[in-house]
C-alpha positions in Angstrom: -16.0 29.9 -13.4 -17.0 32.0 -10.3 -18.2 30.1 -7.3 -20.7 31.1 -4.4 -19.7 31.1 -0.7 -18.8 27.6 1.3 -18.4 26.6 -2.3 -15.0 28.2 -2.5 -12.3 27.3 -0.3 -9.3 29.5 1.2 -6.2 28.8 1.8 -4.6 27.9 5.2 -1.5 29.7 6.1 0.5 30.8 9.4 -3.2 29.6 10.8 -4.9 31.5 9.0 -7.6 31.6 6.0 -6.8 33.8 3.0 -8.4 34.2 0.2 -6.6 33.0 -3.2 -4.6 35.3 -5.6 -5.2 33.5 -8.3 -8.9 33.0 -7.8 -10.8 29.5 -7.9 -10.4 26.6 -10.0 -13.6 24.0 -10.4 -12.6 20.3 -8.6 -14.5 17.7 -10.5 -16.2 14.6 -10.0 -14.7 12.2 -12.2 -18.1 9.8 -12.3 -20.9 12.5 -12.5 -18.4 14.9 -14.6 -20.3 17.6 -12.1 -17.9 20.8 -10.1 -17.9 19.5 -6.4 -16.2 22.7 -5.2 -13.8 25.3 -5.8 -10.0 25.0 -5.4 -7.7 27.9 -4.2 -5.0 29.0 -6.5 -2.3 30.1 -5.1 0.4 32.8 -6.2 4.0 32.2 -5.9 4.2 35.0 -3.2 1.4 33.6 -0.9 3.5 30.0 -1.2 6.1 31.4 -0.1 4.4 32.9 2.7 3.7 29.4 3.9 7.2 28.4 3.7 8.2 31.7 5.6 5.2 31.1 8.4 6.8 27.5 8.7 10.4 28.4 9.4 8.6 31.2 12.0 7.0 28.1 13.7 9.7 25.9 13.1 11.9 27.1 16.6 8.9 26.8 19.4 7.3 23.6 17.9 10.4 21.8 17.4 11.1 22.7 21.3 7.5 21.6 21.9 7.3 18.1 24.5 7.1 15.3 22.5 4.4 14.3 24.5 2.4 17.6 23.4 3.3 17.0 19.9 1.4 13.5 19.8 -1.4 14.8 21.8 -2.4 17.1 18.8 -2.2 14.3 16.5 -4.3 11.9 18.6 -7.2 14.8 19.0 -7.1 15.1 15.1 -6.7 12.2 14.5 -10.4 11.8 16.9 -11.9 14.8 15.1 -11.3 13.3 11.5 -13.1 9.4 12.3 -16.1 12.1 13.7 -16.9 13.2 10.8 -15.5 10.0 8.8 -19.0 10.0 6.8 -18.8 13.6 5.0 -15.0 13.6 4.8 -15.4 10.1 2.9 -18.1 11.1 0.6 -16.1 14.5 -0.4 -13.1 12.3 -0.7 -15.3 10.2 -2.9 -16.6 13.4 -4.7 -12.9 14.3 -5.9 -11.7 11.0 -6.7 -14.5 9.0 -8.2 -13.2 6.1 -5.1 -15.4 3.2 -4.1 -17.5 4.0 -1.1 -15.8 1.1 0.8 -12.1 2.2 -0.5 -13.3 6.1 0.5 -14.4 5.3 3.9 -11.7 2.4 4.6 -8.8 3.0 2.8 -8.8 7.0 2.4 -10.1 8.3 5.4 -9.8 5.3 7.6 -6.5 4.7 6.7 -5.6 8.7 7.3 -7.2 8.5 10.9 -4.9 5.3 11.5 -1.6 7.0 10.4 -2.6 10.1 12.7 -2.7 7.8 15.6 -0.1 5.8 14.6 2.0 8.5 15.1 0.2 10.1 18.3 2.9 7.0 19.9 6.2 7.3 19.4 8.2 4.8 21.3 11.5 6.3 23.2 13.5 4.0 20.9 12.2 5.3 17.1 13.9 8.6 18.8 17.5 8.3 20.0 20.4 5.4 20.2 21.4 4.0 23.2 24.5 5.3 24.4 27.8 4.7 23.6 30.9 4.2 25.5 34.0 4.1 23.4 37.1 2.5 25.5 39.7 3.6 22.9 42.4 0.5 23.4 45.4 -0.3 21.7 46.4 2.7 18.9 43.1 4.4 18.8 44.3 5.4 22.7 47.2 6.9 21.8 45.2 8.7 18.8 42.6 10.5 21.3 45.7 11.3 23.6 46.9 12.8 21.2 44.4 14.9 20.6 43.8 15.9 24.6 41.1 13.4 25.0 42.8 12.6 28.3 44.6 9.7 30.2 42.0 6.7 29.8 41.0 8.0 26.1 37.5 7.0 27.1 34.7 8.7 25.4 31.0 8.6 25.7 28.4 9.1 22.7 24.7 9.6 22.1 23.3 9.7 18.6 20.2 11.8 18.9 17.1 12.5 16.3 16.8 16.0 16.1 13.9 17.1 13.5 14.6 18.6 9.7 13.1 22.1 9.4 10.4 22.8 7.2 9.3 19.9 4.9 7.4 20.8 1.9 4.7 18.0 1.3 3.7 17.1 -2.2 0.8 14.7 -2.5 -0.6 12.2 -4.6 -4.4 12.4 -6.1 -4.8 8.8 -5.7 -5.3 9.0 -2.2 -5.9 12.7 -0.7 -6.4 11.0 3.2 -4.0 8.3 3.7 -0.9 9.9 1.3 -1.1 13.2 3.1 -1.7 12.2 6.5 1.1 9.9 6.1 3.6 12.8 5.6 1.7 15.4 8.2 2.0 12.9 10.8 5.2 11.7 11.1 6.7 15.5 10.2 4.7 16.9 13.0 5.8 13.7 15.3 9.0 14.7 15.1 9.1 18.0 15.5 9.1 19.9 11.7 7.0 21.9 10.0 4.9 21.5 6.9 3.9 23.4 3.6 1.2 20.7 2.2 0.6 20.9 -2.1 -2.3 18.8 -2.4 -2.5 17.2 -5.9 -4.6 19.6 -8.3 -7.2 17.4 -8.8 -8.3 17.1 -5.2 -6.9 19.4 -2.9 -10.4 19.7 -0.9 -9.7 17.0 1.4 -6.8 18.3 2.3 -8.1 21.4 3.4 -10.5 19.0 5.8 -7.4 17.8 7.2 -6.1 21.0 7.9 -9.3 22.0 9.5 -9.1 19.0 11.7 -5.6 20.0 13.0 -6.3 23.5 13.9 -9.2 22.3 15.8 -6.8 19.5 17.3 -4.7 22.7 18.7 -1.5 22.8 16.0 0.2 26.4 16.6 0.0 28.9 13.8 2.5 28.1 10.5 3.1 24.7 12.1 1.1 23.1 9.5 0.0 25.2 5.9 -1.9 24.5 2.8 -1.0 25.7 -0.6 -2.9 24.7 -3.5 -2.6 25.4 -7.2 -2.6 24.2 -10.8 -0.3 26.0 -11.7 3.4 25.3 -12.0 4.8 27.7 -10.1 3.3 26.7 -6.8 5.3 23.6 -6.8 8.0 25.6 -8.1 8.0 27.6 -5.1 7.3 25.2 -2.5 10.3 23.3 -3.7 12.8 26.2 -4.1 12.0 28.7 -1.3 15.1 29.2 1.4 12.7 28.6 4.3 12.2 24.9 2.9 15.1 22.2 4.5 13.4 19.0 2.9 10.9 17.9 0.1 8.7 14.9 0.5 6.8 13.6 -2.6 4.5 11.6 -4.4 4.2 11.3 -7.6 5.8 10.4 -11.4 9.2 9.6 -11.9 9.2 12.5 -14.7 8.6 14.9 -12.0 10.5 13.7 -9.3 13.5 13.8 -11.3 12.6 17.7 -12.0 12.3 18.1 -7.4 15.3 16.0 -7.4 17.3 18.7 -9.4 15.9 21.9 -7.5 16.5 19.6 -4.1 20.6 18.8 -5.3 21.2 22.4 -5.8 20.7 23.7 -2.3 21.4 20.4 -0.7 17.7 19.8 0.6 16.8 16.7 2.0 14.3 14.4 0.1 11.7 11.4 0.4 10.6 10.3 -2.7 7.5 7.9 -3.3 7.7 7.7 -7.5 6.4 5.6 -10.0 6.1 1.5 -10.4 5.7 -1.4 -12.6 5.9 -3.6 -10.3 6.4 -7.7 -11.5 4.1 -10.8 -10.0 6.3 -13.5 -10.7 4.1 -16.5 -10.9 5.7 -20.1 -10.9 4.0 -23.1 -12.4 3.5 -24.2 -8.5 1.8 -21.7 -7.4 -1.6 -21.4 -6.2 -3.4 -19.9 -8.3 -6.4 -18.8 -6.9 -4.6 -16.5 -4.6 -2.3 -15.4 -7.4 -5.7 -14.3 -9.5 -7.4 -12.8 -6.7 -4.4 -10.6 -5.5 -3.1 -9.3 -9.0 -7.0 -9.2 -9.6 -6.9 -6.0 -6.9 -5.0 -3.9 -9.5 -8.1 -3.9 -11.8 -10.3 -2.5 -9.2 -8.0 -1.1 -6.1 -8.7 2.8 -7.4 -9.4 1.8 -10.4 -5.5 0.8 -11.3 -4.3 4.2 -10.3 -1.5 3.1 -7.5 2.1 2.3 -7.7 2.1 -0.5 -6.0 0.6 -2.8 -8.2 1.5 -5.9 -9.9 0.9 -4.9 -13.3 3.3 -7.0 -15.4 2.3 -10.4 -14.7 5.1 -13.0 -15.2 3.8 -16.2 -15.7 6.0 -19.3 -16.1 4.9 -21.2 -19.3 3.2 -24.2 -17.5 0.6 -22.1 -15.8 0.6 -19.6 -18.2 -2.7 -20.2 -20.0 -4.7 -20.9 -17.0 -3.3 -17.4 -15.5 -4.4 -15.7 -18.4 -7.7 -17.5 -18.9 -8.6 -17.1 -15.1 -7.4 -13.2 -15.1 -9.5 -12.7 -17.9 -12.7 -14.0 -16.3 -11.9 -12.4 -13.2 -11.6 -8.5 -15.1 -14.8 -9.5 -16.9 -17.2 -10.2 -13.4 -16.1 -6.7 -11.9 -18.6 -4.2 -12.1 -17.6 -0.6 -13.1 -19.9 2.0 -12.4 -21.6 4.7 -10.4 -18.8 4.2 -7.5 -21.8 5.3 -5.0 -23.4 2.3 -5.5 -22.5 -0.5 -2.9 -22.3 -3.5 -5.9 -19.4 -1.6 -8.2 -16.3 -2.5 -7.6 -14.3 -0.3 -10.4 -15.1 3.2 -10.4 -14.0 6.1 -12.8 -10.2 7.4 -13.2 -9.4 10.9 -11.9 -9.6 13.1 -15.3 -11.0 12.8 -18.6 -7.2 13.3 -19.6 -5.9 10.2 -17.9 -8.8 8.2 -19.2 -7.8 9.3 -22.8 -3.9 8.1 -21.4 -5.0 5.2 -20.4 -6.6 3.8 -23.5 -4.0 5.3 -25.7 -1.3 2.8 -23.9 -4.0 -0.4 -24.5 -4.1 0.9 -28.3 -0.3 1.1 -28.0 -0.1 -2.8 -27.1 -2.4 -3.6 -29.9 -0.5 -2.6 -32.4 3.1 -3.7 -30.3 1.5 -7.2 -30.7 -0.5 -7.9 -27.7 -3.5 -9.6 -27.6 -6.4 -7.9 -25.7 -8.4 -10.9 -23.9 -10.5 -8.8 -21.7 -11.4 -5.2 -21.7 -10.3 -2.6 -24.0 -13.8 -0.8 -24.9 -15.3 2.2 -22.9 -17.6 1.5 -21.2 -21.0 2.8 -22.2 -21.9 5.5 -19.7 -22.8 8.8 -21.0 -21.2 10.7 -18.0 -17.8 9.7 -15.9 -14.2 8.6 -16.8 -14.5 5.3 -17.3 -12.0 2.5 -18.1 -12.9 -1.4 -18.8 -10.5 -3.1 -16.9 -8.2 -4.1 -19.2 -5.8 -8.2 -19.4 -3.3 -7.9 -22.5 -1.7 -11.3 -23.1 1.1 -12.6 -25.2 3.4 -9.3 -23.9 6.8 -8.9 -24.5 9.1 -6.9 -21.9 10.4 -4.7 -24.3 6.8 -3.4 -25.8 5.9 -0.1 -24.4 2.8 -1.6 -22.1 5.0 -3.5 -20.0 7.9 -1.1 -19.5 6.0 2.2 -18.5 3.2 2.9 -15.8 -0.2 3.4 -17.2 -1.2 4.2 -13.9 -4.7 2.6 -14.8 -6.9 -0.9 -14.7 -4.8 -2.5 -17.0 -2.4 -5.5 -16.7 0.2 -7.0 -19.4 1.0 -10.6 -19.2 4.6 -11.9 -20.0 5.5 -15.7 -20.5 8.8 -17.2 -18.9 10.7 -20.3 -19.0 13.1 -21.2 -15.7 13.7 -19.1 -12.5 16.8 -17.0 -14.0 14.4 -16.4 -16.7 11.7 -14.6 -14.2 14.4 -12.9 -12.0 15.5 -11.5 -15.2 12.6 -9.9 -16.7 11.4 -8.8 -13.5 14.2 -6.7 -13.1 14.2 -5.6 -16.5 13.0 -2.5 -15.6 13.8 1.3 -14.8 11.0 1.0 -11.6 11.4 -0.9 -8.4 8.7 -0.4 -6.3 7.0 -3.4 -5.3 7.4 -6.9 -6.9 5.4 -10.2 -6.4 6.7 -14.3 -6.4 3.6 -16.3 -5.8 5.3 -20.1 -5.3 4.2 -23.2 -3.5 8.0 -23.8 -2.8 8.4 -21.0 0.0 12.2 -21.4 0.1 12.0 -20.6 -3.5 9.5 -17.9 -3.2 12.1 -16.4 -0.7 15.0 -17.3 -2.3 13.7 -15.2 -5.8 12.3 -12.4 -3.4 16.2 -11.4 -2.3 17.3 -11.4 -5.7 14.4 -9.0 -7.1 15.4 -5.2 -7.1 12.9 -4.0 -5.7 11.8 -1.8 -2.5 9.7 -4.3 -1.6 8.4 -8.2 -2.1 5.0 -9.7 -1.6 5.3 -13.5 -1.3 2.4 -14.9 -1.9 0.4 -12.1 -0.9 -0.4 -8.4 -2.3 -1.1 -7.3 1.5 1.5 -4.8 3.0 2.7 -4.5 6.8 2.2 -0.8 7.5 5.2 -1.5 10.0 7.4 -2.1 7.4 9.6 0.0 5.1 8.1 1.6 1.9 9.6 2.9 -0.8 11.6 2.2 -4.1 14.8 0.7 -5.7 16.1 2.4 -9.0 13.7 5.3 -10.7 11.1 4.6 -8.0 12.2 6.7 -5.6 14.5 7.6 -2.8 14.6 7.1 1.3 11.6 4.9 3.2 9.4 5.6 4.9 5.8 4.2 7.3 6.4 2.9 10.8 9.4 4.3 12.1 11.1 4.4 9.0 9.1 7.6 8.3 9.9 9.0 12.0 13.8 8.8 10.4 13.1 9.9 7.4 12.0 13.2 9.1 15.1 13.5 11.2 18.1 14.0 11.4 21.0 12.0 13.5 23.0 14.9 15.8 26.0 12.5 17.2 26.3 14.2 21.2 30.3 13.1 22.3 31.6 14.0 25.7 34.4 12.5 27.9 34.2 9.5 29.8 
């Protein structure tokens, strides 16, 4: 497919735009089915010319005032809420997102993360210093070493910034994912080679924009797309790169992970979840429907963080199911332009066909479909019913891998040991859920789930707090100043006292 002027976009690298080796690839709208642009593709060679302009850019920027550093990110972060209208209805274009979830949660939330990190705090950068007074046998120890008569040493643990960090992103969210890896990066000094997901790099590309305008120095910040393979590939295993940060499946952070191990390069890694809603027979239900309700509609199921293996202990059981049911069946699904939908199309006519493979799967592991499960009848778009299987078992397939879709399995349980059980009867451990009316027990179950993270009574999130995964769902944290550390590293500065 050939495509006509602004309709094709260039890549960005060592701040500049170059046209594609590998020619254009059609982005498409997953609720008209129509081409919203055209999508560099990248060859190895021009990838690794990213990675080769970031470790050029690496040495000034790094040495670049903090203070300088944050002012770029508070100018883009400016220039992105100015044109928050077009960026949101091309981020709706590629994803097929709510207007309210493009303009809020994509773009908004991208604009906050800029800012968010256009402060950095003396404190999220160094350790206060430390004076060692080396008593007793640890004194004769230093003096034995020549660390003088009083064996008194002085110590500063220092954040000193990574490298280059390649950035692998997530479709589900092209504003907030990336900018919450740019940002932080930048903050502290590194440099960035950004792989936007294939489905919907374009966004990406906007961001970029915004930061050249902001002032970021050539190579400090590059843009690589590709559905091919091999860019990742090389993104991942050039010399220039010192870390990898990505989102994405388990399955292929497990194949980063290995090209990471061999050359010692440091990683952050966001992967998959199944996360558990743990529901006891006190709880209040209301909240417990309308929060595990989000993961029929929040983008359409596709996020990691959702509670998607209800738990429901027996004496609420029914009710849960009943009320979930009528809940999935009042949302609308639909042309996500329109202001009343509230569940729009998945990303690809691929992952729809996924999806509804997995609620075939449970039917025939056992599960009873109580709402959902049908197409929905539009002529255009990939659309999925939102989708409540009951009567689940932990070991059927439904409940044990991510669909990644609006669909939610629903397991009975007996006793508390019972519910801590099955919910961590599970390779993922992302982000679990304990709805309770007894808070002490609701806290009490949270510490013993193995999970990344707990939600007690609540699906919201702190964006202050750490994020990221137990077990197969990932490796390292990061939002707040957990990501400022997880783009650093600690340099230990000794001299004598």
């Amino acid at each position: 497919m050939s495509f006509e002027g602004s309709d094709r976009q260039r890549l960005f690298v060592g701040g500049s735009w170059v046209e594609p080796d590998g020619g254009h690839y059609p982005v498409i709208d997953p609720a008209t089915e129509e081409t919203v642009g055209g999508a560099p593709e990248a060859s190895r060679d021009q990838v690794l010319a990213a990675c080769a302009a970031a470790r050029e850019a690496f040495g000034p920027w790094s040495r670049t005032a903090p203070e300088e550093r944050a002012a770029v990110l508070a100018r883009a972060a400016d220039i992105i809420h100015g044109h928050l209208g077009p960026y949101a209805e091309l981020a709706q274009a590629e994803t097929g997102a709510t207007t309210g979830t493009a303009r809020g949660m994509q773009v908004g939330v991208g604009v906050a993360r800029f800012r968010r990190y256009a402060r950095v705090e003396p404190a999220e950068w160094a350790v206060a210093p430390q004076i060692n007074d080396a008593g007793g046998g640890t004194s004769h120890a230093l003096k034995a070493v020549g660390a003088g008569k009083a064996g008194v040493m002085g110590a500063l643990a220092v954040r000193q910034p990574v490298g280059v960090v390649t950035c692998i992103t997530s479709y589900n969210n092209p504003w907030a994912n990336p900018a919450g890896k740019i940002a932080p990066a930048l903050a502290m000094g590194n440099t960035v080679v950004v792989k936007p997901a294939p489905q919907d790099p374009l966004s990406v590309y906007r961001m970029a924009e915004a930061l050249e305008a902001a002032g970021v120095p050539p190579g400090v910040v590059n843009v690589v797309s590709g559905r091919s393979v091999e860019v990742g590939e090389a993104a991942v295993s050039s010399p220039d790169v010192d870390m990898v940060s990505f989102t994405g499946s388990t399955a292929v952070g497990r194949r980063i992970a290995e090209a990471c191990g061999r050359d010692m390069k440091r990683q952050l890694m966001e992967l998959g979840g199944k996360g558990a809603a743990v529901v006891f027979d006190d709880a209040d239900i209301g909240s417990a429907v309308a929060g595990i309700g989000t993961t029929f509609s929040f983008y359409s199921g596709q996020i990691c963080t959702a509670p998607t293996r209800v738990l429901a202990q027996r004496g609420v059981y029914g009710r849960l199911v009943e009320q979930l049911a009528a809940y999935a069946g009042r949302l609308k699904v639909g042309d996500p332009r329109e202001a009343s939908t509230v569940v729009g199309p998945v990303i690809s006519a691929e992952h729809r066909d996924r999806v509804e493979s997995y609620v075939e799967t449970g039917r025939k592991e056992g599960a009873v479909v109580v709402a959902g499960g049908e197409r929905p009848p539009y002529e255009r778009g990939f659309y999925v019913a939102p989708t409540l299987l009951a009567d689940c078992t932990n070991d059927m397939r439904v409940a044990r891998e991510e669909i990644f879709g609006p669909v939610v399995c629903v397991i009975p349980f007996d006793d508390e040991e019972e519910g801590v059980a099955l919910a961590n009867d599970t390779e993922y451990g992302l982000i679990d859920y304990v709805w309770s009316g007894d808070v002490a027990r609701a806290f009490r179950v949270a510490r013993r789930l193995r999970a990344g993270g707990v939600g007690v009574n609540t699906v919201g999130r702190n964006m202050e707090a750490p994020f990221g995964g137990f077990k197969q769902s990932g490796v390292g944290r990061d939002v707040g100043s957990y990501a400022l550390h997880a783009y650093s590293e600690v340099q230990a500065i000794v001299w004598p006292g």
